[in-house]
C-alpha positions as CSV (number, residue, x, y, z in Angstrom):
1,X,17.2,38.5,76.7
2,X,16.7,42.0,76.4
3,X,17.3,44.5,73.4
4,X,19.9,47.2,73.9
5,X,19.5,50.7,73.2
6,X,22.5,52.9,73.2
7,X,21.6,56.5,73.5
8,X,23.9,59.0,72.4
9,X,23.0,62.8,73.2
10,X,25.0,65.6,74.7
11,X,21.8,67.0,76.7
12,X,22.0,64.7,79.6
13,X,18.2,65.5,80.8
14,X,16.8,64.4,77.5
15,X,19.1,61.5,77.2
16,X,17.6,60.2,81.2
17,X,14.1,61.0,80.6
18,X,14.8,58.9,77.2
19,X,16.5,56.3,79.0
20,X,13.9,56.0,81.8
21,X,10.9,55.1,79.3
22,X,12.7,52.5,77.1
23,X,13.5,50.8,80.6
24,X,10.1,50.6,81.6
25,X,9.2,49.0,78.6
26,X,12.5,46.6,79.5
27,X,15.2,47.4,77.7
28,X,18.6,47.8,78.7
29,X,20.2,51.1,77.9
30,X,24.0,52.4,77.5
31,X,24.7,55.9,77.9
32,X,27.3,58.2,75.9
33,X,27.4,62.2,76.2
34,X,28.9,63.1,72.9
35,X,30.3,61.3,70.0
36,X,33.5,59.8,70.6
37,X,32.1,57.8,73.6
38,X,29.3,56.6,70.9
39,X,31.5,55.0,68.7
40,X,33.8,53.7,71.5
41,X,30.0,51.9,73.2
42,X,29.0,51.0,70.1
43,X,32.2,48.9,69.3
44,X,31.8,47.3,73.0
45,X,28.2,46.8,73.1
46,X,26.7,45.8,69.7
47,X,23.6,47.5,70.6
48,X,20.2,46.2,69.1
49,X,19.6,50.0,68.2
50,X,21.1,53.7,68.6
51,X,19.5,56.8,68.9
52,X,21.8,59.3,68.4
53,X,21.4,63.0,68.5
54,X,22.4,65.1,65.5
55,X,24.0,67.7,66.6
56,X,26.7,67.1,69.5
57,X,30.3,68.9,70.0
58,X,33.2,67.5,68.3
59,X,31.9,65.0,66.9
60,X,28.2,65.0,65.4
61,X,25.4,62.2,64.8
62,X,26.3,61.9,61.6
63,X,29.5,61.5,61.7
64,X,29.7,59.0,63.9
65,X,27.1,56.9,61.7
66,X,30.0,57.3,58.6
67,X,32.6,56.2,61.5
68,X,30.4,52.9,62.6
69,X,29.8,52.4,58.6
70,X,33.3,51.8,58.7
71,X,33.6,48.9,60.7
72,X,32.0,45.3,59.7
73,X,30.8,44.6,63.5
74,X,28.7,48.7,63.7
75,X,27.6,48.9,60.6
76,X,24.5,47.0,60.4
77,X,23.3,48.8,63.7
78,X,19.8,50.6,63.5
79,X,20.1,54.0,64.4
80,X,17.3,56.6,65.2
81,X,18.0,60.3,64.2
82,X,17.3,62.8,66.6
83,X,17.8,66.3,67.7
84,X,16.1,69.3,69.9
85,X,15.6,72.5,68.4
86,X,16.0,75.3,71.2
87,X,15.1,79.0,70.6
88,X,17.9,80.9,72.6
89,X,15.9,83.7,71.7
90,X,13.2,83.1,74.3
């Protein structure tokens, strides 16, 4: 059976291009735009691994982590760090 991956990033292009690659290499993905939809997945899917963006509104990367730390059935989920620096300035 295939891994899941549950990726959790507010920039929906990265989170596709993202999502595109790790099925290729044949995993199954879940998709959630901002925070509260990544704890909500998480809790339904028990995914293999997250990789969840830092910085998203509301609620941020981290804070879900300290929210899935919380319950017994998230907390041992692997989760993967990231986020996209963008100069607004250029």
């Amino acid at each position: 059976m295939p891994k899941t991956i549950l990726i959790a990033d507010d920039f929906v292009d990265y989170a596709k291009l993202l999502e595109g690659r790790l099925k290729v290499e044949g995993y199954l993905t879940v998709y959630a735009q901002d925070g509260e939809a990544a704890i909500a997945k998480a809790k339904d899917t028990k995914p293999d691994l997250m990789i969840l963006d830092i910085m998203m509104p509301n609620i941020s990367g981290t804070e879900v982590r300290v929210e899935l730390m919380k319950d017994p059935t998230t907390k041992d989920i692997p989760i993967i760090f990231i986020t996209i620096g963008i100069d607004v300035e250029n």
